[in-house]
C-alpha positions as CSV (number, residue, x, y, z in Angstrom):
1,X,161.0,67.6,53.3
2,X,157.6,65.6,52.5
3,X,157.6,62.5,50.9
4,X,154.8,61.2,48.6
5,X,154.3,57.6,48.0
6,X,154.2,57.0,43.9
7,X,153.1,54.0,42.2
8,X,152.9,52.2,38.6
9,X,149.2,52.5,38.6
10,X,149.2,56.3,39.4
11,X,151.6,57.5,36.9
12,X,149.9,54.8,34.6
13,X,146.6,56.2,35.2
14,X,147.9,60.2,35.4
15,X,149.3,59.7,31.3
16,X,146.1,57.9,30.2
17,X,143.8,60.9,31.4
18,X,146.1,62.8,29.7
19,X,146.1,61.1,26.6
20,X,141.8,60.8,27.2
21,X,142.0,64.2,27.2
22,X,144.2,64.6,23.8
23,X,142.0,62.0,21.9
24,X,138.9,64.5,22.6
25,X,140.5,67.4,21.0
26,X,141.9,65.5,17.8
27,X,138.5,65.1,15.9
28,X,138.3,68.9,16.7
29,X,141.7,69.4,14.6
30,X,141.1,67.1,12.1
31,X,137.2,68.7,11.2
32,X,138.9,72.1,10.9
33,X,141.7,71.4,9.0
34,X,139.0,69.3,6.2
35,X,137.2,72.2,6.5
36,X,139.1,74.9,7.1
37,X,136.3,76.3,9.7
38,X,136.3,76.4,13.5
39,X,134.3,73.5,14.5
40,X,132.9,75.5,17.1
41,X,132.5,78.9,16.3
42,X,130.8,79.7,19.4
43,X,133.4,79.0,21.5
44,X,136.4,80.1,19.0
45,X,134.9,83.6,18.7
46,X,132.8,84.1,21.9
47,X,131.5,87.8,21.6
48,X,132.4,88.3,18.2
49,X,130.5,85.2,17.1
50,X,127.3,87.9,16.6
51,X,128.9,89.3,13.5
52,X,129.0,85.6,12.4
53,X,125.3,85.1,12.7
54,X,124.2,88.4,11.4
55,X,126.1,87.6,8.4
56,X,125.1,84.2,7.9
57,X,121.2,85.2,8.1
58,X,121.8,88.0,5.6
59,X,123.2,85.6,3.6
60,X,120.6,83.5,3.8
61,X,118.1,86.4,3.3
62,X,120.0,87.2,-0.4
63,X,119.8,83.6,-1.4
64,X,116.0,83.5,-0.6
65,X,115.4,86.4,-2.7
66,X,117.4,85.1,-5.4
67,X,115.7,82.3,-5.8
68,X,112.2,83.8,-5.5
69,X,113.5,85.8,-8.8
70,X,114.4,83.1,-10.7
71,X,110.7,81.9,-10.0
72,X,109.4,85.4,-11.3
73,X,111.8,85.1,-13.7
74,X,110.1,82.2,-15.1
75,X,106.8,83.7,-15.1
76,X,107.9,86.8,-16.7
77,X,109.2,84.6,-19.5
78,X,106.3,82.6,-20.1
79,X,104.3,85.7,-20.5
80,X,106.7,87.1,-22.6
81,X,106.0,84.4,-25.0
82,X,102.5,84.1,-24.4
83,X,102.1,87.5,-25.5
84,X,104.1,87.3,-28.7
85,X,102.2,84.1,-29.6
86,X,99.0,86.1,-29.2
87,X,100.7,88.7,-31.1
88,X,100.8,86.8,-34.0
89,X,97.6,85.7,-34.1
90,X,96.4,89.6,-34.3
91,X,98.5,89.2,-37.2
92,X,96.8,86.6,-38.8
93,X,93.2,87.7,-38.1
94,X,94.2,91.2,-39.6
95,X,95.5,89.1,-43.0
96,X,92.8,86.8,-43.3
97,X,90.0,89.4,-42.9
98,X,91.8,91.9,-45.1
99,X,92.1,89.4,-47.6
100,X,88.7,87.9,-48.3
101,X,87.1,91.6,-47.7
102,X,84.7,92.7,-50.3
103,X,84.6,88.6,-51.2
104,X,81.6,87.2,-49.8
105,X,82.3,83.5,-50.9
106,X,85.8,83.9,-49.0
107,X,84.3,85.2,-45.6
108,X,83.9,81.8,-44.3
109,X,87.4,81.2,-44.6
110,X,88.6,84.4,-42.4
111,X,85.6,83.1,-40.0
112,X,87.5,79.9,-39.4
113,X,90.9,81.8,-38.6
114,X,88.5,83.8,-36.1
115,X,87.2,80.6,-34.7
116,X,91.3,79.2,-34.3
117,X,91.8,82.6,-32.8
118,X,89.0,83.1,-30.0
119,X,90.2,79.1,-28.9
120,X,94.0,80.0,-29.2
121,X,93.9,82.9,-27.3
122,X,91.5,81.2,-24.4
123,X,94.1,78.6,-24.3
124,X,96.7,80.5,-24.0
125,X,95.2,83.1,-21.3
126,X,95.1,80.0,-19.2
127,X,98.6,79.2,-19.5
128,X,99.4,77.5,-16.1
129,X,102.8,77.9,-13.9
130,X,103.9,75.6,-11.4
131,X,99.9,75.1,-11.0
132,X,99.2,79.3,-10.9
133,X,97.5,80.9,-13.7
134,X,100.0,83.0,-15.4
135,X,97.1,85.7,-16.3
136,X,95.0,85.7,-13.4
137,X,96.1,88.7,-11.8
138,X,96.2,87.8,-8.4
139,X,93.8,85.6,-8.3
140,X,96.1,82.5,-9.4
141,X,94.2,79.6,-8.2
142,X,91.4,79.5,-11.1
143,X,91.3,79.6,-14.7
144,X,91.4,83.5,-16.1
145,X,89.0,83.0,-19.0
146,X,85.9,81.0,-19.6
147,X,85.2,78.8,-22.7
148,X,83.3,81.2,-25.2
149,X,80.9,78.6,-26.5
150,X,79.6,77.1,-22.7
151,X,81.0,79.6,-20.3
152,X,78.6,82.6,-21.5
153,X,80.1,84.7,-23.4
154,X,78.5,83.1,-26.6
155,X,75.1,83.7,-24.7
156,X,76.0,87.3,-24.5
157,X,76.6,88.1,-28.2
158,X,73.7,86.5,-29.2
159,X,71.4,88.2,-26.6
160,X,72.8,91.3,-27.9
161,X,72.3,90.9,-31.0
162,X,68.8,90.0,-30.6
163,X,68.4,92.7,-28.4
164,X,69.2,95.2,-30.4
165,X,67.7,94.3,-34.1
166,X,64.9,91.7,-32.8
167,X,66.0,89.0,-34.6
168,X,69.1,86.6,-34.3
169,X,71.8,86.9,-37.2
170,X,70.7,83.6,-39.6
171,X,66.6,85.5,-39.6
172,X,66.4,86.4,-43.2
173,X,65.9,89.6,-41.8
174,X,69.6,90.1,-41.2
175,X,70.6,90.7,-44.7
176,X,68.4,94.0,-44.5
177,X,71.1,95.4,-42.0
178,X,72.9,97.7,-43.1
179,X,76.6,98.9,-42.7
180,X,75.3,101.9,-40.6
181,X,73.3,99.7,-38.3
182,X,76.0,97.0,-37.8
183,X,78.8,100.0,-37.2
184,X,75.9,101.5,-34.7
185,X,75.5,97.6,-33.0
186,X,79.0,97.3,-32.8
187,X,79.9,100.0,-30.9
188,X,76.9,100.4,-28.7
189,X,75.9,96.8,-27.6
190,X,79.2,94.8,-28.3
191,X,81.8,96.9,-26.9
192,X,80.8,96.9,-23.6
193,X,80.7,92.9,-23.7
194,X,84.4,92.9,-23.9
195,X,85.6,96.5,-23.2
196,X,82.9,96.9,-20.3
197,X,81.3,95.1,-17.4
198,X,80.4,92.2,-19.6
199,X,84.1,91.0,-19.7
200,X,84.0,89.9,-16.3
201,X,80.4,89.0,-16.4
202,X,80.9,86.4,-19.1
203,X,84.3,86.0,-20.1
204,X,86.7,86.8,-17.0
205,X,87.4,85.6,-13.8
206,X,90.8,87.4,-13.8
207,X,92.1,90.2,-11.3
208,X,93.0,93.6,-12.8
209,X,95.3,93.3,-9.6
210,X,98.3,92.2,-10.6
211,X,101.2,89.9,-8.8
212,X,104.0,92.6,-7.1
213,X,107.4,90.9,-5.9
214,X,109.7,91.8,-3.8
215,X,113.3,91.9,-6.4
216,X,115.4,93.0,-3.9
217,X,115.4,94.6,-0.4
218,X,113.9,97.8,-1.4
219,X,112.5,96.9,-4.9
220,X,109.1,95.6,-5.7
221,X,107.9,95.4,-9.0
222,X,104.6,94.0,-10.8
223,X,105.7,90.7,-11.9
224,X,102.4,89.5,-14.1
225,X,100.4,90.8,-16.5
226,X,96.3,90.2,-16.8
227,X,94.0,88.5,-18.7
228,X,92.0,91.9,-18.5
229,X,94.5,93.9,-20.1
230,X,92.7,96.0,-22.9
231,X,95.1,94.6,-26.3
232,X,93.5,90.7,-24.9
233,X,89.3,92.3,-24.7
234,X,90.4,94.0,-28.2
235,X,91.4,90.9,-29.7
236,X,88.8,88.5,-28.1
237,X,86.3,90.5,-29.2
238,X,87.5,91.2,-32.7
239,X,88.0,87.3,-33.3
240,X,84.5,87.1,-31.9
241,X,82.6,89.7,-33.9
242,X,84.3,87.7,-37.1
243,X,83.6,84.4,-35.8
244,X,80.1,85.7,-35.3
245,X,79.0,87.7,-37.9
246,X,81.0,86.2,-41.2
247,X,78.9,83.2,-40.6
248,X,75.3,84.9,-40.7
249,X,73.2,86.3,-43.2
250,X,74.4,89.8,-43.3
251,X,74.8,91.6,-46.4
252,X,78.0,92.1,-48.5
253,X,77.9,96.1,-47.0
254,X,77.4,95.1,-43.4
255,X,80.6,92.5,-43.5
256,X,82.6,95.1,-45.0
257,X,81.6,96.9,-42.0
258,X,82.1,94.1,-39.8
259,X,85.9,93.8,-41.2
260,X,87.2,96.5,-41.0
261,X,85.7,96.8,-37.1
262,X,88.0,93.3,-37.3
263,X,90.9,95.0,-38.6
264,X,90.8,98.1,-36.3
265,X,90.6,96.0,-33.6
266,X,92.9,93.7,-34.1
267,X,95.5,96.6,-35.1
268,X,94.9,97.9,-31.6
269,X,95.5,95.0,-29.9
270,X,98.9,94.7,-31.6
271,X,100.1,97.5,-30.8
272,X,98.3,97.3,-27.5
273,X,100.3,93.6,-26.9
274,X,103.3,95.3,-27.6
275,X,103.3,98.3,-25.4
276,X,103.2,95.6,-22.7
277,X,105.6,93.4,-24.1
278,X,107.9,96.3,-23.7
279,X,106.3,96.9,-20.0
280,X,107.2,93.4,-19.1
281,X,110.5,93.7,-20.6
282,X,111.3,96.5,-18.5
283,X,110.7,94.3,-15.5
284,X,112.6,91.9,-16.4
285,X,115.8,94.6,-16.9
286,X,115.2,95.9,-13.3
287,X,114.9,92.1,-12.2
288,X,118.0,91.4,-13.6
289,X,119.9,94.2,-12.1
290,X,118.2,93.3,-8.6
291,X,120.1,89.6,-9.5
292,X,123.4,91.0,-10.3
293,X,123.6,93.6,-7.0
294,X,122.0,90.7,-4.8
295,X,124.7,88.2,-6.3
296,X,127.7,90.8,-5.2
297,X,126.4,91.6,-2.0
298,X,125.7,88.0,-1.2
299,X,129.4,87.0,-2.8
300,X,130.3,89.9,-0.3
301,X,128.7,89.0,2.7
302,X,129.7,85.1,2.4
303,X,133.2,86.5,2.4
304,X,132.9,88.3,5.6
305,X,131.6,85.5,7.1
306,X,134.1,82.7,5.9
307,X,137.1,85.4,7.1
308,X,135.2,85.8,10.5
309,X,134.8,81.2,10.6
310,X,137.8,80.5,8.9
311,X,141.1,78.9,10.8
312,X,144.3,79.4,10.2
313,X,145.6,76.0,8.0
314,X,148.8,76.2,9.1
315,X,148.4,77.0,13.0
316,X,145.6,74.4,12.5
317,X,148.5,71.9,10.8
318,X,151.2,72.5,13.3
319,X,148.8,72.2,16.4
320,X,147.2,68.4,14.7
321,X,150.7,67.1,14.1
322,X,152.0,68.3,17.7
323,X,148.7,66.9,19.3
324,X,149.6,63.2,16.9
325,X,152.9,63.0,17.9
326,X,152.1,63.8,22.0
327,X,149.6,61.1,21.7
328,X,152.0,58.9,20.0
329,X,154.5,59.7,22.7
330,X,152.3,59.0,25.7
331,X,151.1,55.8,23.9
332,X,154.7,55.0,24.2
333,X,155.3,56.2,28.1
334,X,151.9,54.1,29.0
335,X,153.3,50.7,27.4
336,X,156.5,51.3,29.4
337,X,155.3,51.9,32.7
338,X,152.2,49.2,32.6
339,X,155.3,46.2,31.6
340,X,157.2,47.7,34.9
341,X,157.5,44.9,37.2
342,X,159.0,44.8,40.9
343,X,159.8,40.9,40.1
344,X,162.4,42.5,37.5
345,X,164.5,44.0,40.6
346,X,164.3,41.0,42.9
């Protein structure tokens, strides 16, 4: 039989590497059972830990896309608005030109609801979003629509007019037009200001490309609408023909002419404005489908990934209250031994 020498010290120092050891593996316990998740799920689920991480990043992948709709969500909103605000003001052109027509001493007064109209509908073509143009197509980073009276549209209308009669619309002259000839001028040389190439030559800076989103991992959709849209030229240019032309020295004839090109215009661009109101709205359904299937599947896949994470609170509980009373018992054995003395034996 061997015999091996033991001492005080080694037992002493055997019990305290074992209760070194225990200490390290108590914050371990005590994090999972706050949290109810392995603290390392590396090491707790070693191969199977890949499941963990593809479900995590799809996770994160869903929440990304959810929030980027709630952005477009936003804008779609805003446009929404935007159109039925310029909605209205088709509205009120068509009403004030319908009421003072055949009434030249009332003209001026539909020519200053023209006036509010060409400045409203500007204003609100360059409605702005978190810094973006909201009608600016895709090109977000400058202002869709130019000021009519500096930015060259104004220019146009007169160059037109001039072109086309030689004169400009206060000449005496003017009052010789008649409703033929301002029909013929309105369709031939002002038109293509607003309908044509002289939209984005004097009035537009806007994209007829339009913003497309991603709503969901197979779904794009176009999430912005214009400042080019036809129902916007319609109206511009109707507000500007009455802005225009009630304030010149046309003849009672040629401004009955002159409104009811208004009114047609105007009606057109209402029901133009709402055809895409009802576009946009259909967006906005298929967005917030996307939002509800991304919300499950993300609900889903956080699921997966807590059950895959997720300890066991009572092995957890029984394993942190063994550990606590080991520790408590070797704090106990370690007191003992270190007050052993040979001096109490002599």
């Amino acid at each position: 039989m061997k015999t091996s020498p033991i001492s005080t010290l080694a037992v002493s120092l055997a019990l305290r590497n074992s209760t070194s050891r225990m200490q390290e593996t108590l914050p371990r316990l005590q994090q999972e059972m706050v949290t109810g998740k392995y603290a390392d799920s590396g090491l707790a689920l070693g191969s199977e830990s890949r499941k963990l991480i593809s479900f995590l990043g799809d996770v994160d992948h869903t929440g990304r896309l959810m929030d980027t709709n709630a952005q477009v969500q936003t804008r779609l909103t805003m446009t929404q608005e935007s159109m039925s605000r310029i909605n209205t003001l088709a509205s009120n052109l068509m009403n004030a030109v319908g009421i003072v027509m055949g009434d030249n001493n009332q003209y001026p007064t539909a020519q200053q609801t023209a006036k509010n109209v060409v400045a409203e509908t500007s204003s609100i073509l360059n409605t702005q979003i978190n810094g973006t143009f909201l009608f600016g197509g895709v090109n977000t980073d400058n202002q869709p629509i130019a000021d009519y009276d500096t930015g060259g549209g104004k220019a146009a209308f007169d160059a037109a007019f001039l072109g086309y009669f030689g004169f400009d619309k206060n000449d005496p002259a003017a009052a010789n037009i008649t409703r033929t000839d301002i029909e013929n001028f309105l369709e031939t040389a002002v038109k293509p200001l607003f309908l044509g190439a002289g939209w984005t030559a004097n009035m537009s800076s806007a994209t007829d490309e339009v913003i497309k989103s991603r709503i969901s991992p197979e779904v794009t959709a176009d999430t912005s609408v214009s400042a080019n849209e036809k129902p916007f030229r319609e109206l511009m240019m109707a507000s500007v023909v009455a802005t225009e032309l009630f304030d010149s020295n046309l003849g009672g004839e040629a401004k009955e002419g002159v409104s009811n090109f208004v009114i047609s215009q105007s009606g057109s661009a209402t029901g133009g404005m709402t055809k895409l109101q009802g576009q946009t709205g259909l967006v906005e359904e298929r967005l917030k489908r996307a939002n509800d299937a991304l919300s499950a599947q993300k609900s889903l896949l956080e699921t997966f990934a807590s059950d895959l994470e997720s300890v066991d609170p009572y092995q957890t509980s029984i394993e942190l209250n063994t550990l606590l009373t080991q520790i408590e018992v070797s704090y106990s054995i370690t007191s003992r031994i270190q007050n052993l003395s040979i001096m109490d034996y002599l």
